[in-house]
C-alpha positions in Angstrom: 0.0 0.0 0.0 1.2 3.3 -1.2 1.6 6.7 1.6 -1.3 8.2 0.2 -3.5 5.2 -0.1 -2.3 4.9 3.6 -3.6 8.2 4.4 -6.9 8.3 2.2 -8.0 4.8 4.4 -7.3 6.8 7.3 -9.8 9.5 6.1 -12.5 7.2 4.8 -15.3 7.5 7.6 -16.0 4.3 9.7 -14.8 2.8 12.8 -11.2 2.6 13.9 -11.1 1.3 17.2 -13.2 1.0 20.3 -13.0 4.2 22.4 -14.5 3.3 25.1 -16.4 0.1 27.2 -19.4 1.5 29.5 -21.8 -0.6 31.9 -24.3 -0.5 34.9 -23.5 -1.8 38.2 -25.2 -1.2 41.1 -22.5 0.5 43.1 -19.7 1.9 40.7 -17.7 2.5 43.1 -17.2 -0.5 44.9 -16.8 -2.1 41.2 -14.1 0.3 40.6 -12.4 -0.3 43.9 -13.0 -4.6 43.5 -11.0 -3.7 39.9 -8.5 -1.5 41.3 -7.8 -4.0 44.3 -7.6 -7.6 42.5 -6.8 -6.5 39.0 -4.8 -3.2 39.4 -6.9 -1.1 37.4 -6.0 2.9 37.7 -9.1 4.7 37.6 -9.0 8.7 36.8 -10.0 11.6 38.1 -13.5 10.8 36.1 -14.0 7.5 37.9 -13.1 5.5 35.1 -9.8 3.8 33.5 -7.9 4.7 30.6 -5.9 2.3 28.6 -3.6 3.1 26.1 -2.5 1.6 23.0 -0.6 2.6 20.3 -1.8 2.8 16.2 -0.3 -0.6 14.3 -0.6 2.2 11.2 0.8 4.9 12.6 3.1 3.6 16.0 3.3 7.3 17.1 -0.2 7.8 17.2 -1.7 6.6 21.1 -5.2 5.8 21.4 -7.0 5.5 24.7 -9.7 3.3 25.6 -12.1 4.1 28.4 -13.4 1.8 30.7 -16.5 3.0 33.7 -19.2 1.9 35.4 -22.3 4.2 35.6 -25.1 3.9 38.7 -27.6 1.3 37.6 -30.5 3.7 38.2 -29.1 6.4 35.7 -30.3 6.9 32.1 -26.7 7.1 30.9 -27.4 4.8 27.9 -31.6 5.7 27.0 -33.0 5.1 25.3 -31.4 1.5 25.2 -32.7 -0.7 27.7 -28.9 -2.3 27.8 -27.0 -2.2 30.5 -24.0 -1.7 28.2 -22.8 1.3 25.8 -19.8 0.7 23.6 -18.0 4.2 22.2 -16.4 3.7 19.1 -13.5 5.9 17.7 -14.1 7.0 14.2 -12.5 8.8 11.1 -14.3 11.5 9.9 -17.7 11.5 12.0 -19.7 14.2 9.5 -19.4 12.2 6.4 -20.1 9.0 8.4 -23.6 10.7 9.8 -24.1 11.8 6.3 -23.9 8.1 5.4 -26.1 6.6 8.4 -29.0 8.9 7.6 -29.4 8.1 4.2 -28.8 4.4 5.0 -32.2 5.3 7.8 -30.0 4.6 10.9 -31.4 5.9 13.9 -29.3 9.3 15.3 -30.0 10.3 18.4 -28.2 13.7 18.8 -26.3 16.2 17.2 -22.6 16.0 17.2 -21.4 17.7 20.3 -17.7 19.2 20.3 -15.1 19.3 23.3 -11.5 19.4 23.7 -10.7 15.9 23.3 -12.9 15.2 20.2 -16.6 15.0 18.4 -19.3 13.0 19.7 -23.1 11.2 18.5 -24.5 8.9 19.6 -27.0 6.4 17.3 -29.0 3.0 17.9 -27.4 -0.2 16.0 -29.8 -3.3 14.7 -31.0 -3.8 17.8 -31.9 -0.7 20.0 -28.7 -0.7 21.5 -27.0 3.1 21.8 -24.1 3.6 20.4 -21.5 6.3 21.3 -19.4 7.2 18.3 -16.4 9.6 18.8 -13.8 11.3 16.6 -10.9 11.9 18.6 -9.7 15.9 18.7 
């Protein structure tokens, strides 16, 4: 594969990686101080844990997973009646939306922008959400 085939693939909107892994428990914080305890999980100052990893395509690039627990009772991940919400990184989020619309996916926000990156979120096959996320 040519540089700028590379680069174009890097550009094409779609899913690159998982951003981030998000569940329910019933009392987050003694599930993050059971995975910080037996498993040695670092948890930030969000309550959650980043985990690092670096680009196969590009070594110099680090990505960062996220891993939380949210209070059971919250309505973190409505309206999905999971108890589970998976954030995906993606390349170019506006062209990808452009593409799930007329495909009649279901978008549940508008893309909202901080620091760190873009986010939407959307409903897959089966009513689960979906947090999608172009990094900053």
């Amino acid at each position: 594969m040519t540089n700028d085939q590379s680069n174009n693939n890097k550009q094409k909107p779609g899913v690159t990686g998982i951003g981030g892994i998000f569940f329910y428990s019933e009392d987050p914080k003694q599930t993050r101080d059971w995975y910080s305890k037996h498993l040695g999980v670092d948890m930030n100052a969000w309550g959650s844990a980043s985990f690092d990893s670096r680009d196969i395509q590009n070594p110099e690039q680090i990505n960062t997973l996220q891993w939380c627990p949210f209070k059971t009772s919250g309505a973190h991940f409505a309206p999905s009646k999971r108890e589970f919400m998976i954030n995906y990184r993606v390349n170019n989020l506006e062209a990808l939306l452009v593409n799930l619309k007329e495909s009649g996916v279901t978008i549940l926000d508008d893309i909202a922008t901080y620091d760190f990156g873009k986010f939407v979120h959307i409903l897959d096959a089966d009513g689960n959400k979906i947090e999608l996320w172009e990094p900053a």
